[in-house]
N, CA, C and O atoms as a GROMACS GRO file, in nm:
protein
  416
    1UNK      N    1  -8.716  15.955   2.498
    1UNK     CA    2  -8.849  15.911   2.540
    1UNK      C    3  -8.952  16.013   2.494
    1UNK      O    4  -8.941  16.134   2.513
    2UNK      N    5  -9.068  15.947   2.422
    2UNK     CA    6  -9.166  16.064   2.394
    2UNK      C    7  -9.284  16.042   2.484
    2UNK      O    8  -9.336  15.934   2.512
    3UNK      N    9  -9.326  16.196   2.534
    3UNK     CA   10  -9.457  16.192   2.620
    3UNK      C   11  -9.606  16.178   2.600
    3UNK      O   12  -9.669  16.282   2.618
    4UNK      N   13  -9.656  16.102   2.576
    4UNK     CA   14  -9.751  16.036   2.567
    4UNK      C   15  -9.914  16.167   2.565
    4UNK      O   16  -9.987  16.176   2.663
    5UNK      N   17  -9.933  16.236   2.458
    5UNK     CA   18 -10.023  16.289   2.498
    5UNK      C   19 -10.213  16.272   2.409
    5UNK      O   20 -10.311  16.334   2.368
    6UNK      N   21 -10.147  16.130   2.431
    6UNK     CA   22 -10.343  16.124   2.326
    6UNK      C   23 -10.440  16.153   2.471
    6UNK      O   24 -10.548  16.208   2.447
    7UNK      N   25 -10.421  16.132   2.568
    7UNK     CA   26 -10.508  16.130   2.668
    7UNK      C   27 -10.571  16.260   2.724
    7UNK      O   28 -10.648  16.288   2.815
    8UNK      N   29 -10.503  16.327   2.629
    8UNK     CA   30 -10.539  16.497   2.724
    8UNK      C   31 -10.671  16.502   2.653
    8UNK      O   32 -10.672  16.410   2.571
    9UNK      N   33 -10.764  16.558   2.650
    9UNK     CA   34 -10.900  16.594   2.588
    9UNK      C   35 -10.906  16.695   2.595
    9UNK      O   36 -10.896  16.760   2.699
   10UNK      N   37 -10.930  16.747   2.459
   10UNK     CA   38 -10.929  16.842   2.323
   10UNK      C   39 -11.047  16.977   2.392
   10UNK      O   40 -11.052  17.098   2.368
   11UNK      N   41 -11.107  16.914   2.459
   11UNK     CA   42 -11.244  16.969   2.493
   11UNK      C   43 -11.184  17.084   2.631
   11UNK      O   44 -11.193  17.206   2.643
   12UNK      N   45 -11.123  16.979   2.716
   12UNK     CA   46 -11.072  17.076   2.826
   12UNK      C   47 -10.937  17.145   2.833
   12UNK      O   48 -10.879  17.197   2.929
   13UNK      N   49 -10.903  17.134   2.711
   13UNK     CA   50 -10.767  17.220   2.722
   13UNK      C   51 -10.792  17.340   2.748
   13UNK      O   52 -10.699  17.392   2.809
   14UNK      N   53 -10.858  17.392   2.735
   14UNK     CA   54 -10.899  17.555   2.755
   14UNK      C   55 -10.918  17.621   2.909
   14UNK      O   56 -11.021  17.624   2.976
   15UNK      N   57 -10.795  17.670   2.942
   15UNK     CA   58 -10.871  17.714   3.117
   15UNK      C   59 -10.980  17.762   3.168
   15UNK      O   60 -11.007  17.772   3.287
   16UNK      N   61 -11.047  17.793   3.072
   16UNK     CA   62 -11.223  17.857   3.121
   16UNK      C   63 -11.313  17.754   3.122
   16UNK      O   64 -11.417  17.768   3.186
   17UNK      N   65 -11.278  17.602   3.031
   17UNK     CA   66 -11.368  17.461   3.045
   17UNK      C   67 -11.296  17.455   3.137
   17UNK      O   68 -11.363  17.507   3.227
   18UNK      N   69 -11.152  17.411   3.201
   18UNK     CA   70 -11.136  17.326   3.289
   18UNK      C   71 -11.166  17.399   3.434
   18UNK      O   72 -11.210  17.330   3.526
   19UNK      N   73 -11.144  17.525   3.449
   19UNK     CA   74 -11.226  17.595   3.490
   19UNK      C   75 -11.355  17.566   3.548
   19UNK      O   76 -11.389  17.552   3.666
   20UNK      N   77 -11.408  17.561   3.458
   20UNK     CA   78 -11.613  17.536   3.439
   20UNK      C   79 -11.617  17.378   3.505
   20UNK      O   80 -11.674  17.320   3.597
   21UNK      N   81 -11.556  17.358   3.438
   21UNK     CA   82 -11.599  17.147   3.523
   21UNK      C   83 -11.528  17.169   3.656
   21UNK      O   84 -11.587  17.132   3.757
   22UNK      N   85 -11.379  17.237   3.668
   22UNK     CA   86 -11.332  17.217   3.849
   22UNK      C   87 -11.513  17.234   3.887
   22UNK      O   88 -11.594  17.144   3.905
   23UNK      N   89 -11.531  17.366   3.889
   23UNK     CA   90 -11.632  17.413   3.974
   23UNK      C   91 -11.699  17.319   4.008
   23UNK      O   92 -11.698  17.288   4.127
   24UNK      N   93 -11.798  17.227   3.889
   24UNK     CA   94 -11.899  17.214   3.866
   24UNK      C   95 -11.865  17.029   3.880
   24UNK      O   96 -11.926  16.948   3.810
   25UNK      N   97 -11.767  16.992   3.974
   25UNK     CA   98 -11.757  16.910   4.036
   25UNK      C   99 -11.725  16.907   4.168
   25UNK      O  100 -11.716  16.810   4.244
   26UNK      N  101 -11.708  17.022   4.186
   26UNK     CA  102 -11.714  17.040   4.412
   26UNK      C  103 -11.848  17.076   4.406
   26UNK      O  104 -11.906  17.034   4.506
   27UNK      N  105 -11.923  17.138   4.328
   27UNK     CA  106 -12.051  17.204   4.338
   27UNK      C  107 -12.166  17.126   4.266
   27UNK      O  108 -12.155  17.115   4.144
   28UNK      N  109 -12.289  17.063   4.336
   28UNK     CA  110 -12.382  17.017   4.254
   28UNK      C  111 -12.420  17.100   4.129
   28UNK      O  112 -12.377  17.074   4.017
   29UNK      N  113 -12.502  17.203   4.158
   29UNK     CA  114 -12.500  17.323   4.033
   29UNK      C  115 -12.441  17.425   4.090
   29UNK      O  116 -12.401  17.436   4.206
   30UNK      N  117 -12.434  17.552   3.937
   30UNK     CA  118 -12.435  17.640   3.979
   30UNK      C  119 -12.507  17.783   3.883
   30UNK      O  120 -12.544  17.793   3.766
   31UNK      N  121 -12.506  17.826   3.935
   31UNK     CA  122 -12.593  17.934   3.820
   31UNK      C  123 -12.544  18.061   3.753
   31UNK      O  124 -12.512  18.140   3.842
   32UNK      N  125 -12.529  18.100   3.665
   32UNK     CA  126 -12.460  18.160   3.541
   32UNK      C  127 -12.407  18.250   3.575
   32UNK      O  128 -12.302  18.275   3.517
   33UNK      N  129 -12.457  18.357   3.699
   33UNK     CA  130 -12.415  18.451   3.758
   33UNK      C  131 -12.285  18.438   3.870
   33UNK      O  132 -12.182  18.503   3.889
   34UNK      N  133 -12.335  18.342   3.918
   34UNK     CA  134 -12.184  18.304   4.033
   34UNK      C  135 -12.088  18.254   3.968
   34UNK      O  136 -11.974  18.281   4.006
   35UNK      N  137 -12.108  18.169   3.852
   35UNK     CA  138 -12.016  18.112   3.786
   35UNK      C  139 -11.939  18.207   3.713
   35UNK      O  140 -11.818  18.206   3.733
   36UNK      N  141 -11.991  18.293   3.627
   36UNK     CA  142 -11.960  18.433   3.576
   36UNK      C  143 -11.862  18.512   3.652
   36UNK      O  144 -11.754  18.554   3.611
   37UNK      N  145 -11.926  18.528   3.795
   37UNK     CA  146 -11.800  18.579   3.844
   37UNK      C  147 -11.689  18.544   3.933
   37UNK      O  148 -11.598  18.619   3.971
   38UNK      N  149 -11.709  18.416   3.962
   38UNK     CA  150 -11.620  18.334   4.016
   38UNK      C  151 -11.523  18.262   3.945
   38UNK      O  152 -11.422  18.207   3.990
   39UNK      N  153 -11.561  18.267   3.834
   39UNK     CA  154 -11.423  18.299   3.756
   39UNK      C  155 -11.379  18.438   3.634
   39UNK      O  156 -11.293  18.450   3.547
   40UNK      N  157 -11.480  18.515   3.683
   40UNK     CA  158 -11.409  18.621   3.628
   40UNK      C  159 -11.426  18.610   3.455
   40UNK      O  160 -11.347  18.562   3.375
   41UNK      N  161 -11.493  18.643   3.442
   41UNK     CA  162 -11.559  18.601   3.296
   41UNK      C  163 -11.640  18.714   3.242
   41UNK      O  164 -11.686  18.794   3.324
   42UNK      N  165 -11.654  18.723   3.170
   42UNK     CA  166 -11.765  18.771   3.025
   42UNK      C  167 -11.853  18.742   3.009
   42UNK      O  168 -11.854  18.619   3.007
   43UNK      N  169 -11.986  18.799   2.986
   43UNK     CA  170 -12.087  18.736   2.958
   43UNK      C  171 -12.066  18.650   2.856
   43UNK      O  172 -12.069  18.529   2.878
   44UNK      N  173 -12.046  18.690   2.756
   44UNK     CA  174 -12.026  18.641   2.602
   44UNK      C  175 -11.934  18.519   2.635
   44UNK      O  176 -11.978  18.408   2.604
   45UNK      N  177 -11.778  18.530   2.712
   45UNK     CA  178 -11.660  18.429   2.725
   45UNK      C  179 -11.747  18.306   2.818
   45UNK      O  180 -11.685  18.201   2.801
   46UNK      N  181 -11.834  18.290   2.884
   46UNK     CA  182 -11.884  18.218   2.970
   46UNK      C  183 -12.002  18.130   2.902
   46UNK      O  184 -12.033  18.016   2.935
   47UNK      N  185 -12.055  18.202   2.812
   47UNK     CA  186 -12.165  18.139   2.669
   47UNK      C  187 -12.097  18.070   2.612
   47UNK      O  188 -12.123  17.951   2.629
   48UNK      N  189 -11.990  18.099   2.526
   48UNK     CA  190 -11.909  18.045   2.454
   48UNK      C  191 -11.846  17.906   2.485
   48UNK      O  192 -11.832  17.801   2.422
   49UNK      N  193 -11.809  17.954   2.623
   49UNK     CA  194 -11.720  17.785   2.650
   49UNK      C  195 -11.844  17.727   2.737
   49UNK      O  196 -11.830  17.605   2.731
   50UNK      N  197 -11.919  17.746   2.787
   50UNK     CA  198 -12.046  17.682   2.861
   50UNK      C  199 -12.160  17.567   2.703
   50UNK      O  200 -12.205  17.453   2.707
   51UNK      N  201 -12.161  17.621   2.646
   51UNK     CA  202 -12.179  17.557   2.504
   51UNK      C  203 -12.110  17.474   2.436
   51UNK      O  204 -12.165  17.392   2.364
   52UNK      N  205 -11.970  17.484   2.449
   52UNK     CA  206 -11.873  17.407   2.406
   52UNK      C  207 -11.879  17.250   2.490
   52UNK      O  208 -11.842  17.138   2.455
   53UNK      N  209 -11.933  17.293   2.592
   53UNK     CA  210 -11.892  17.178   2.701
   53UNK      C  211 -12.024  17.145   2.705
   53UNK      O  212 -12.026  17.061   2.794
   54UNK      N  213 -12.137  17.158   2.665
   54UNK     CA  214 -12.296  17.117   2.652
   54UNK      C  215 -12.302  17.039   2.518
   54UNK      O  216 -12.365  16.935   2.500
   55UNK      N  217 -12.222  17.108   2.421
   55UNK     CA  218 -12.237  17.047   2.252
   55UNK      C  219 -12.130  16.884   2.310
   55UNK      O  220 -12.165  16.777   2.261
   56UNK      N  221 -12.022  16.884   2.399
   56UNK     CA  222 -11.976  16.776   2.426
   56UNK      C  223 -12.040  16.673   2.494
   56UNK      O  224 -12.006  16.555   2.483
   57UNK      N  225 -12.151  16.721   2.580
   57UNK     CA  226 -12.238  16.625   2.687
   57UNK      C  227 -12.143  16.642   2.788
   57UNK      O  228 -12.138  16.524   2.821
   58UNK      N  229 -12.060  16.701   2.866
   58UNK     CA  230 -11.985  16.737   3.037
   58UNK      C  231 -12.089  16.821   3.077
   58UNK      O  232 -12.096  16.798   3.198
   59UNK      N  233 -12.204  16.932   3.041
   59UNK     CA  234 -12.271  16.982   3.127
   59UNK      C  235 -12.459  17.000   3.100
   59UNK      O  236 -12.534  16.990   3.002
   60UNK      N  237 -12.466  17.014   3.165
   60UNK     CA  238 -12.678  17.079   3.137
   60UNK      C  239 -12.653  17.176   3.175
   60UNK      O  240 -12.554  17.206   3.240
   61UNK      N  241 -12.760  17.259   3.132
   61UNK     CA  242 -12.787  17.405   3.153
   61UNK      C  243 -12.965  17.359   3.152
   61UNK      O  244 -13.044  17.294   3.082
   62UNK      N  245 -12.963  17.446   3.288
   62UNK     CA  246 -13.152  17.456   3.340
   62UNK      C  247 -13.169  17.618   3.313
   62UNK      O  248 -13.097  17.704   3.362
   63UNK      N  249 -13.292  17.641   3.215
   63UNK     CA  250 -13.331  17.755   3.247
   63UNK      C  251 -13.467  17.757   3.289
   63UNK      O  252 -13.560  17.687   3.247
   64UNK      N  253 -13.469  17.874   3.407
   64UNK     CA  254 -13.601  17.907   3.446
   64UNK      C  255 -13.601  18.011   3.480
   64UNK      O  256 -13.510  18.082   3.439
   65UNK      N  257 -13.706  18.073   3.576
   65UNK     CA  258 -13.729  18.139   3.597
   65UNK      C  259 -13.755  18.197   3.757
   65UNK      O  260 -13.868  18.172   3.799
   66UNK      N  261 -13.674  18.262   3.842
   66UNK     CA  262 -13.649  18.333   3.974
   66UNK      C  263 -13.729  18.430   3.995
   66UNK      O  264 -13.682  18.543   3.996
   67UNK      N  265 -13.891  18.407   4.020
   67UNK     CA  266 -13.960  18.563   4.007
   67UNK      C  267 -14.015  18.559   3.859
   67UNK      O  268 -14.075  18.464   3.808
   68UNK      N  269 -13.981  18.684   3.798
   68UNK     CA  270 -13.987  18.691   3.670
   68UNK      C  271 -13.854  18.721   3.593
   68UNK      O  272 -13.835  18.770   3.482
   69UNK      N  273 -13.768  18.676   3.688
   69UNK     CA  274 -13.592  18.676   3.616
   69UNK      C  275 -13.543  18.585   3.578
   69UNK      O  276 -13.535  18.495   3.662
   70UNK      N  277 -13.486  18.558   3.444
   70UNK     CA  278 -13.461  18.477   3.385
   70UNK      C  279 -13.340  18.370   3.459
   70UNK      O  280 -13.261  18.446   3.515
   71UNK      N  281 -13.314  18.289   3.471
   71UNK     CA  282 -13.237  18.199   3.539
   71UNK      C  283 -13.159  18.108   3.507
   71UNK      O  284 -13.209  17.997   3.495
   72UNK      N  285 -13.006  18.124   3.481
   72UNK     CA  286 -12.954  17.959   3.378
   72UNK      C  287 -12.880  17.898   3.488
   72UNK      O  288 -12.827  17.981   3.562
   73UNK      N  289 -12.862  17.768   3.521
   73UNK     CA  290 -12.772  17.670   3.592
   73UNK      C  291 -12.708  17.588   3.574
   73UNK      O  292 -12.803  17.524   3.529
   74UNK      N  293 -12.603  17.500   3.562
   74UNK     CA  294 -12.519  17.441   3.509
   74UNK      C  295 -12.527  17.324   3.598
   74UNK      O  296 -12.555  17.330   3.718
   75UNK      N  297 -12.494  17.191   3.516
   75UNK     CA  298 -12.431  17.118   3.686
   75UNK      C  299 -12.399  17.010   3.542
   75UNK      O  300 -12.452  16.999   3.432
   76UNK      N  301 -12.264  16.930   3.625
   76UNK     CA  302 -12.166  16.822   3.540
   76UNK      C  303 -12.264  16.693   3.541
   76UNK      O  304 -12.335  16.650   3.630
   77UNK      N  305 -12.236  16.639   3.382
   77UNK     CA  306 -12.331  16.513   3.357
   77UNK      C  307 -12.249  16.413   3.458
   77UNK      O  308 -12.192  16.450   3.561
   78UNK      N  309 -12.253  16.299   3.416
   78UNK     CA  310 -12.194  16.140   3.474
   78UNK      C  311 -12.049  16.151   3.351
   78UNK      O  312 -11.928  16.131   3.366
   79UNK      N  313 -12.138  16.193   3.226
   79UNK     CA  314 -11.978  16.190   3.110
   79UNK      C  315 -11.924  16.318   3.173
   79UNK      O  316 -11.842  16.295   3.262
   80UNK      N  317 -11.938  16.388   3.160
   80UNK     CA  318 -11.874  16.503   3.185
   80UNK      C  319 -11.760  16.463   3.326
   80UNK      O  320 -11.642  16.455   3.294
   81UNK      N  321 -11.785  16.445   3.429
   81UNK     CA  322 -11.740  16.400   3.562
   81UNK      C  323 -11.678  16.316   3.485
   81UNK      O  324 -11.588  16.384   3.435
   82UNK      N  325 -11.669  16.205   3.441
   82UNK     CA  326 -11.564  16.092   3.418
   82UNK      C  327 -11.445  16.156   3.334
   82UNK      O  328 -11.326  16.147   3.365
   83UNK      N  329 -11.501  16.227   3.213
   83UNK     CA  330 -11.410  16.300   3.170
   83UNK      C  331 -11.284  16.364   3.201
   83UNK      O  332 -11.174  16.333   3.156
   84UNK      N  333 -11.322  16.490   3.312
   84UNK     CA  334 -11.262  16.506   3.392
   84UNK      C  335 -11.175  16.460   3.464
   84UNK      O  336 -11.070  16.514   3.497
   85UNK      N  337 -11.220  16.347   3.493
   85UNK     CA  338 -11.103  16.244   3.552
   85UNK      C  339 -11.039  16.232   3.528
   85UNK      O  340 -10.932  16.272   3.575
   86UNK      N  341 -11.065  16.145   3.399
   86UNK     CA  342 -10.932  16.090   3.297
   86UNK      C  343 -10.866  16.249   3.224
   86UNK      O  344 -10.769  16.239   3.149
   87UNK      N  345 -10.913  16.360   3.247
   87UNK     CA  346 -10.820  16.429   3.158
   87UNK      C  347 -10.739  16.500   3.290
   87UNK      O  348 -10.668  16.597   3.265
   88UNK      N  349 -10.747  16.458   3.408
   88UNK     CA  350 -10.633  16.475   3.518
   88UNK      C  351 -10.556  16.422   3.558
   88UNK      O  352 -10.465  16.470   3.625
   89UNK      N  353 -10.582  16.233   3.506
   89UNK     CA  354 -10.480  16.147   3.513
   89UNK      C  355 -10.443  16.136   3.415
   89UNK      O  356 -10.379  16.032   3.404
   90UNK      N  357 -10.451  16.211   3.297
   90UNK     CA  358 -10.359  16.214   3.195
   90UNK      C  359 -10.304  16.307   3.218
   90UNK      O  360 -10.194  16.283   3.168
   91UNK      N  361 -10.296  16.427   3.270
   91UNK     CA  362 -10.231  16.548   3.309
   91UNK      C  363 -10.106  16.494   3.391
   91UNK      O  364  -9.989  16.511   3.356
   92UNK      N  365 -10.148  16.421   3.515
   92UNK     CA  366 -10.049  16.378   3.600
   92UNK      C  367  -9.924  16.266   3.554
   92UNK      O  368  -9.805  16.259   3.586
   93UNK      N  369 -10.036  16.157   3.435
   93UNK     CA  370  -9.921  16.096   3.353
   93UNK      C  371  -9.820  16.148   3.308
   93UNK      O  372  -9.710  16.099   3.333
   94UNK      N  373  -9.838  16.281   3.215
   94UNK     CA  374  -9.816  16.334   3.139
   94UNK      C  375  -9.686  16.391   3.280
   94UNK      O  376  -9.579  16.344   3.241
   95UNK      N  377  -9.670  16.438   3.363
   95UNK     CA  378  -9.582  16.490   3.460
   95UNK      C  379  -9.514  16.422   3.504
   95UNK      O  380  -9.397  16.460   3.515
   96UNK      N  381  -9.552  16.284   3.555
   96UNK     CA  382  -9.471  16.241   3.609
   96UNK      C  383  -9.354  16.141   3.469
   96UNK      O  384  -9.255  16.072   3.493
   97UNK      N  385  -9.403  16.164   3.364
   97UNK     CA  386  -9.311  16.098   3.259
   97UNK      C  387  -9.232  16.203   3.256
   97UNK      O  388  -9.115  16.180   3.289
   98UNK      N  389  -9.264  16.335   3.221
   98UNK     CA  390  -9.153  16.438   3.214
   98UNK      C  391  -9.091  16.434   3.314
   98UNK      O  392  -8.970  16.433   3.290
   99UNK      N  393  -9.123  16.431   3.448
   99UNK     CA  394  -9.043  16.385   3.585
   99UNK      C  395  -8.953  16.282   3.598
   99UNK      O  396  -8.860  16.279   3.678
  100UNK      N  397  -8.990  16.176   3.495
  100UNK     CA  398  -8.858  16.096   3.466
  100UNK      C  399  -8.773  16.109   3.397
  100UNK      O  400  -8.663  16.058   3.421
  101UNK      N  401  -8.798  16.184   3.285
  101UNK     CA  402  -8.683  16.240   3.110
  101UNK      C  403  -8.617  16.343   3.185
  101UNK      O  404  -8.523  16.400   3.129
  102UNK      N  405  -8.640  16.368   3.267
  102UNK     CA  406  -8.519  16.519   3.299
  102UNK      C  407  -8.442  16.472   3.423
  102UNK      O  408  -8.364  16.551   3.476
  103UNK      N  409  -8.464  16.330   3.481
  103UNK     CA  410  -8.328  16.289   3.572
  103UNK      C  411  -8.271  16.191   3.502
  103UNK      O  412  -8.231  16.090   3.560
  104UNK      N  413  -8.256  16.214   3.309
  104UNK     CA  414  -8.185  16.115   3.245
  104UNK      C  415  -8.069  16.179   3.218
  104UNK      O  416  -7.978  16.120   3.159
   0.00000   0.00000   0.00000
């Protein structure tokens, strides 16, 4: 039996996107700094995949301004959120088929 994997998306394979969307679907927004360190990130590693997932349409980024401090925020589109979805019930597909090939 082969496991079925067109459904995974290319976009969130990466634990720092899937990462970035968990968050940023328990959380309306969030802003670059909490996100930064709530998962333990890089400035630079947190640009990088925060862009990746903006060039896809899963997130916005608001910038403004806190005072006179610069300010970025994130929060998951409608695509982005659906996305997500389907790339967790393809995750779970994806398990419970291997959950069947190994009591063969």
């Amino acid at each position: 039996m082969n496991l079925n994997l067109e459904n995974i998306d290319k976009t969130l394979e990466s634990k720092i996107r899937l990462g970035i969307m968990a968050v940023l679907m328990v959380n309306e927004s969030m802003d670059f700094k909490s996100l930064r360190t709530l998962l333990n990130l890089t400035d630079g590693n947190l640009v990088t995949h925060t862009r990746t997932l903006e060039n896809a349409g899963y997130i916005v980024s608001v910038k403004q301004f806190v005072g006179r401090v610069p300010n970025t925020s994130y929060r998951a589109t409608d695509q982005g959120r659906e996305a997500f979805r389907r790339h967790l019930q393809a995750l779970e597909s994806l398990l419970n088929a291997a959950s069947q090939t190994s009591g063969e």
